[in-house]
C-alpha positions in Angstrom: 0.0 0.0 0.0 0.9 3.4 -1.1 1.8 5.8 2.2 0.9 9.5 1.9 2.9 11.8 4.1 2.9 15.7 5.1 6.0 17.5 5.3 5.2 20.1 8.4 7.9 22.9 7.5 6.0 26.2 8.5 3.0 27.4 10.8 3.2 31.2 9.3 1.3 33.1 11.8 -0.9 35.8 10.3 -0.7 40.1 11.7 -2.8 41.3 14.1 -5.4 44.0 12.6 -6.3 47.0 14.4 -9.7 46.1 14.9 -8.8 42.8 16.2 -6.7 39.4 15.8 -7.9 37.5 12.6 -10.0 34.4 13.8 -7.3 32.3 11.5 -3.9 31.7 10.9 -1.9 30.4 8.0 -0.5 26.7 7.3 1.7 25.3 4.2 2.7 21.5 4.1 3.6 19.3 1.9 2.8 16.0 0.6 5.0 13.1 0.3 4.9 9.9 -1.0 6.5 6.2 -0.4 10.0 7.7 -2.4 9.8 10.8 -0.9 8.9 12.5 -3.6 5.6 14.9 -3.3 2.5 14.2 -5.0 1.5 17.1 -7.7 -1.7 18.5 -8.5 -3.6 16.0 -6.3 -7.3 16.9 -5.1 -6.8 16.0 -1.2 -8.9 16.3 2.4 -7.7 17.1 5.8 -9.0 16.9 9.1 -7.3 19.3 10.9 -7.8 18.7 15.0 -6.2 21.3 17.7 -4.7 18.9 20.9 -5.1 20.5 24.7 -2.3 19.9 26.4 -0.3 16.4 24.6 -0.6 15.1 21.2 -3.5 12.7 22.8 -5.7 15.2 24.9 -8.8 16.4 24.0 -9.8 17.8 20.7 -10.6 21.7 21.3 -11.2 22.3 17.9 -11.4 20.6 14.8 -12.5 21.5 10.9 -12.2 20.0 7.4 -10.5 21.1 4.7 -9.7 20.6 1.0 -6.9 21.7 -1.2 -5.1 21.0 -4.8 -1.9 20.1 -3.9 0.7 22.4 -6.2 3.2 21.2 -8.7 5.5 20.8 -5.5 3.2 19.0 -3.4 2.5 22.3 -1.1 -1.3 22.4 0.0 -1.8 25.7 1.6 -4.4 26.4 4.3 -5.6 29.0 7.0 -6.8 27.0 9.9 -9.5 28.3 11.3 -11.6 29.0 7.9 -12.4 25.2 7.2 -15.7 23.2 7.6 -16.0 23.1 11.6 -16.2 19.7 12.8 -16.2 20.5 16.7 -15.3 23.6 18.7 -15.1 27.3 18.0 -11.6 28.9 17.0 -12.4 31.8 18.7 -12.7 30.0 22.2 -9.2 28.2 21.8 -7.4 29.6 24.9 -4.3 29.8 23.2 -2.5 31.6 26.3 -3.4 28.9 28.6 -1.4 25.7 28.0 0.7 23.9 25.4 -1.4 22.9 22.2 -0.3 20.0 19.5 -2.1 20.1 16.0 -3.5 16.7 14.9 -2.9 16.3 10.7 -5.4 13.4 8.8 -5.7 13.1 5.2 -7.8 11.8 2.5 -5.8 11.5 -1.0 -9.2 11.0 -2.6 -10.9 14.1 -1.1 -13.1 11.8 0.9 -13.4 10.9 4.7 -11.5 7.9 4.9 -8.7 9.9 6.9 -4.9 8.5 7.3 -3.1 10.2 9.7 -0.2 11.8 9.3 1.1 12.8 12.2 1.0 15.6 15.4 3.2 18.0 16.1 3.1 20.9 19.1 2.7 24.7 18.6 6.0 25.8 19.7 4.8 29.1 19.1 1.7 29.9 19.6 -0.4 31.4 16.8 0.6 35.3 18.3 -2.4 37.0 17.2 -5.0 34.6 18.4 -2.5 35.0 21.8 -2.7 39.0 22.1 -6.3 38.7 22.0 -7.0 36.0 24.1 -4.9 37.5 26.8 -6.1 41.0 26.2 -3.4 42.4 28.5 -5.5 44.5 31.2 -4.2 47.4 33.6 -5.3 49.0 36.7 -7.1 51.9 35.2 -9.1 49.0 32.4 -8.8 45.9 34.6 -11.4 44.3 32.2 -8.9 44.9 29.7 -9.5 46.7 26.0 -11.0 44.1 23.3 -14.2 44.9 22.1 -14.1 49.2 22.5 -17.4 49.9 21.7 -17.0 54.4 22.0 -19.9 56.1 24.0 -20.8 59.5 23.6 -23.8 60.6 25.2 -25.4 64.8 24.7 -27.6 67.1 26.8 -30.5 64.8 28.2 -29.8 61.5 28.1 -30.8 58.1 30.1 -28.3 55.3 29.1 -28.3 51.6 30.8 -25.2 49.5 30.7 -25.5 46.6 28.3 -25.8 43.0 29.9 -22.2 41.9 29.9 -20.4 44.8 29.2 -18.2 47.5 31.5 -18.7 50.9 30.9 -15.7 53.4 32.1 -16.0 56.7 31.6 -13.2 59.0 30.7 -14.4 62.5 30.6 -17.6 64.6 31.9 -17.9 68.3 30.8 -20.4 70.7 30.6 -21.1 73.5 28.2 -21.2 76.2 30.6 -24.1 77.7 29.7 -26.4 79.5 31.9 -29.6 78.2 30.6 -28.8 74.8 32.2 -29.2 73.3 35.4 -28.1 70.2 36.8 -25.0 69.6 35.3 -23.7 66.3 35.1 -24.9 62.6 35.0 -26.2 60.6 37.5 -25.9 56.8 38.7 -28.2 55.6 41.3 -29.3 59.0 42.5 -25.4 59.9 42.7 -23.7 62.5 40.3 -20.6 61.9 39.1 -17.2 64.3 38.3 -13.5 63.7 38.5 -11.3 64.7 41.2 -12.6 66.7 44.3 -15.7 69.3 44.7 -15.5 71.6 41.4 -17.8 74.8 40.8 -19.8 74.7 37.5 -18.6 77.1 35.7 -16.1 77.2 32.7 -15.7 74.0 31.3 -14.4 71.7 34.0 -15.9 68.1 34.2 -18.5 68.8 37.0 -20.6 67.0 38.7 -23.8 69.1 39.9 -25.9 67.7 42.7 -28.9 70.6 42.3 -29.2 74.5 41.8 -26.9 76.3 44.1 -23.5 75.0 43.5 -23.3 72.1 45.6 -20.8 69.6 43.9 -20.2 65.8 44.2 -17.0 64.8 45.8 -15.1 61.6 43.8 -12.3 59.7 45.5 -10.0 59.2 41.8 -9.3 60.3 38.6 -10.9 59.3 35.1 -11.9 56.6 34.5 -15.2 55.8 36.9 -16.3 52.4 36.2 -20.0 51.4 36.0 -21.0 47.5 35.9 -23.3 46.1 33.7 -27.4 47.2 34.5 -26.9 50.5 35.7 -28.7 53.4 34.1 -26.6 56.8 33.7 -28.9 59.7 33.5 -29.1 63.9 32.6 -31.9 66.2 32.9 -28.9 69.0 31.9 -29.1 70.2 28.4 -25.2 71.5 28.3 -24.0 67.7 30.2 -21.8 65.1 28.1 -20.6 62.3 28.6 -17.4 60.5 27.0 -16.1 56.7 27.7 -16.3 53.2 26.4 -17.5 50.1 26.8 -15.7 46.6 26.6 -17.0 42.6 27.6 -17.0 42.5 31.3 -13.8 40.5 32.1 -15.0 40.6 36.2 -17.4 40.6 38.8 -18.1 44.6 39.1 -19.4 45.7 42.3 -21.6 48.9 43.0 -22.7 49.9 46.5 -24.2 52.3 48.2 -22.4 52.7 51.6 -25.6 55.1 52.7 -27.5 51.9 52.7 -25.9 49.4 54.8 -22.6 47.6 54.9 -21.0 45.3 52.2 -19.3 42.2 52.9 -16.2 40.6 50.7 -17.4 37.5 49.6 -15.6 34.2 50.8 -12.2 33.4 48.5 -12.4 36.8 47.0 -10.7 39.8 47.3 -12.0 43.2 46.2 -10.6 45.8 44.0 -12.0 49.2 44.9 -11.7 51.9 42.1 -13.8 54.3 43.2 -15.8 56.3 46.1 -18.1 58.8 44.7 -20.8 60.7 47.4 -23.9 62.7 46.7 -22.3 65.9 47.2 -19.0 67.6 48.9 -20.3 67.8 52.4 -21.8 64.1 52.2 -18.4 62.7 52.8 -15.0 63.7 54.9 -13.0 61.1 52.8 -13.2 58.3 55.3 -14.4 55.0 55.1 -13.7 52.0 57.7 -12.4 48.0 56.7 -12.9 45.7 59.8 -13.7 48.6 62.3 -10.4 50.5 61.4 -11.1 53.9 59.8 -9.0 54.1 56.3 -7.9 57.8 55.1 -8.7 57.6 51.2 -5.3 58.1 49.4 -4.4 56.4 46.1 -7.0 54.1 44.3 -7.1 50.7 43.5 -7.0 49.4 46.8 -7.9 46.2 48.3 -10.4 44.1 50.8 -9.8 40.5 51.7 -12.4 37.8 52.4 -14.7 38.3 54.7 -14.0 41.7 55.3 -16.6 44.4 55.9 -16.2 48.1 54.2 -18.5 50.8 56.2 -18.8 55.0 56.3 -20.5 56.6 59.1 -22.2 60.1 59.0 -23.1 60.2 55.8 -25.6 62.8 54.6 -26.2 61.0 51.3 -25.0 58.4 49.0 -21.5 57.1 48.9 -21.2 54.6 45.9 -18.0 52.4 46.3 -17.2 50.6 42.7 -15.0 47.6 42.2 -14.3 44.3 41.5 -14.0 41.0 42.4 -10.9 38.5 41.6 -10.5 35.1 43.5 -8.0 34.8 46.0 
C-alpha cells in the first residue's frame, strides 16, 4: 500500500489587525509519497484537530478542509476557515497551555482519513495570543478588546448593556447659563473627576442641584460602572465620554448610605472608586474591619470576609470595584 505523508515545515502566523486578531492563521505543508517524492496537482482532504495539552488530549477544535496540492506537493491552508467539525476557534485559549495540532488526510478528497502525524505549537499562533490574553491594567482591569465608544449629549438616560463594562473617561459641561443640573447621575449619585469643582467654565463637573453644591469623587478618570446601571441627565449642556468593553470581572456597585458590604468568601475586592452625593456628604473616610482608612491612592484592596462601612453620611456614597479570587 501506497503511504501519503505531510512534510510540516511552516506554521506562518498571520498580523494582528487593528480592529482585532484575525480568527485564523496560515499553514503550508507538503505531501510526500512512499520515495519521498511529493505528490502534484492531487485533489486531497484534511482533518485538521487542535490537541489541549499532549498530542493525545482532548480535541478543542477541529474542521475540514480541502486543497489541490501544487506542482510541489504544497497544499496551503488558514486553519480556522475550514468546515468546523467540533469547537469554536475563537474560544481556543491559546494563552493557557501547550497545544499540538492533529494532521489526517484523504488522498481521494473523501473521509477515509490516514493520519499523518501531530506536532506541538511551539509558538503559539501570536495574534490569536494577544487577544485572548487582552493584556489589562489598573485603570481598564477588564482589559481593552471589544471598544465599543460612547458619547452621550444634553439629556440622556443610558443603561449599561448585559455583559459589558462601561468606564468613563471624561464629563464636561457647556457652561451655559440656561442649564441646570449639570452632570450625570448613577443611582441618585452625580458623578465628576477629582474633588468638589464649581460649575462654571468648562471643567468636568458633577452638579448635585441648583446652588453649586458639587459631588465629591475619590480618583481620577476613569469611573467604572457595571453592567445594569442606568446613567442619567436632565442638563441640556451635560456630556458624557467613555467606552465600553465585555466584562472580564465581577463589578461591584454599593451604596455605603444603605448598609454595609461584605467581601465574599475566597475573593478579594478591588475598589476603584468612592463617589458621594455631594461635597459635604463625605470627609473622605471610610472603615475596613472597624479601622477607619484615610482615602489616598486608588485601587486598593479588601480581603475575604472583610466588611467596608462610612459613618455620618448625609447622602449616597457609591463604592465601585471588582471581584478577583484569591
Amino acid at each position: 500500500m501506497r503511504k501519503l505523508t505531510l512534510s510540516l515545515f511552516a506554521l506562518l502566523v498571520t498580523i494582528v489587525a487593528y480592529c482585532g486578531a484575525p480568527q485564523a492563521f496560515n499553514y503550508q505543508a507538503v505531501a510526500t509519497g512512499p520515495t519521498g517524492g511529493p505528490v502534484r496537482l492531487k485533489s486531497v482532504a484534511l482533518r485538521l484537530s487542535v490537541l489541549d495539552g499532549s498530542p493525545t488530549g482532548a480535541v478543542s477544535y477541529q474542521e475540514r478542509q480541502t486543497a489541490t496540492t501544487d506542482n510541489s506537493g504544497l497544499v496551503n491552508l488558514q486553519i480556522g476557515n475550514g468546515t468546523v467539525l467540533s469547537g469554536v476557534f475563537a474560544n481556543i485559549a491559546w494563552s493557557k497551555g501547550t497545544f499540538y495540532l492533529k494532521t489526517e488526510i484523504d488522498t481521494t478528497g473523501g473521509t477515509s482519513y490516514l493520519t499523518v502525524g501531530t506536532v506541538q505549537f511551539l509558538s503559539v499562533p501570536y495574534a490569536q495570543y494577544a487577544d485572548k490574553s487582552n493584556i489589562a491594567s489598573p485603570d481598564f482591569p477588564d482589559g481593552i478588546t471589544g471598544v465599543t465608544p460612547i458619547r452621550l449629549d444634553g439629556s440622556f438616560n443610558y443603561v449599561v448593556p448585559t455583559g459589558k463594562t462601561l468606564y468613563v473617561t471624561q464629563l464636561t459641561h457647556n457652561g451655559s447659563g440656561s442649564c441646570s443640573d449639570y452632570g450625570a447621575v448613577v443611582n441618585g449619585v452625580f458623578l465628576a473627576s477629582g474633588n468638589a469643582m464649581t460649575p462654571t467654565g468648562g471643567s468636568a463637573v458633577g452638579q448635585a442641584f441648583t446652588g453649586y453644591v458639587n459631588n465629591k469623587a475619590s480618583s481620577e478618570y476613569p469611573l467604572t460602572i457595571p453592567e445594569g446601571n442606568a446613567i442619567t441627565s436632565t442638563s441640556c449642556g451635560s456630556s458624557l465620554v467613555g467606552f465600553t468593553v465585555p466584562k472580564g470581572h465581577s463589578w461591584v456597585l454599593f451604596d455605603l448610605n444603605t448598609g454595609n458590604y461584605t467581601v465574599p468568601a475566597g475573593k478579594v475586592l478591588v475598589i476603584k472608586n468612592f463617589i458621594g452625593g455631594s461635597a459635604a456628604a463625605w470627609n473622605g473616610y471610610y472603615t475596613v474591619n472597624g479601622m477607619t482608612t484615610v482615602f489616598n491612592k486608588m485601587p486598593t484592596f479588601a480581603d475575604a470576609s472583610q466588611t467596608i462601612s462610612a459613618a455620618g453620611l448625609s447622602g449616597s456614597l457609591l463604592m465601585m470595584g471588582y471581584l478577583k479570587d484569591k
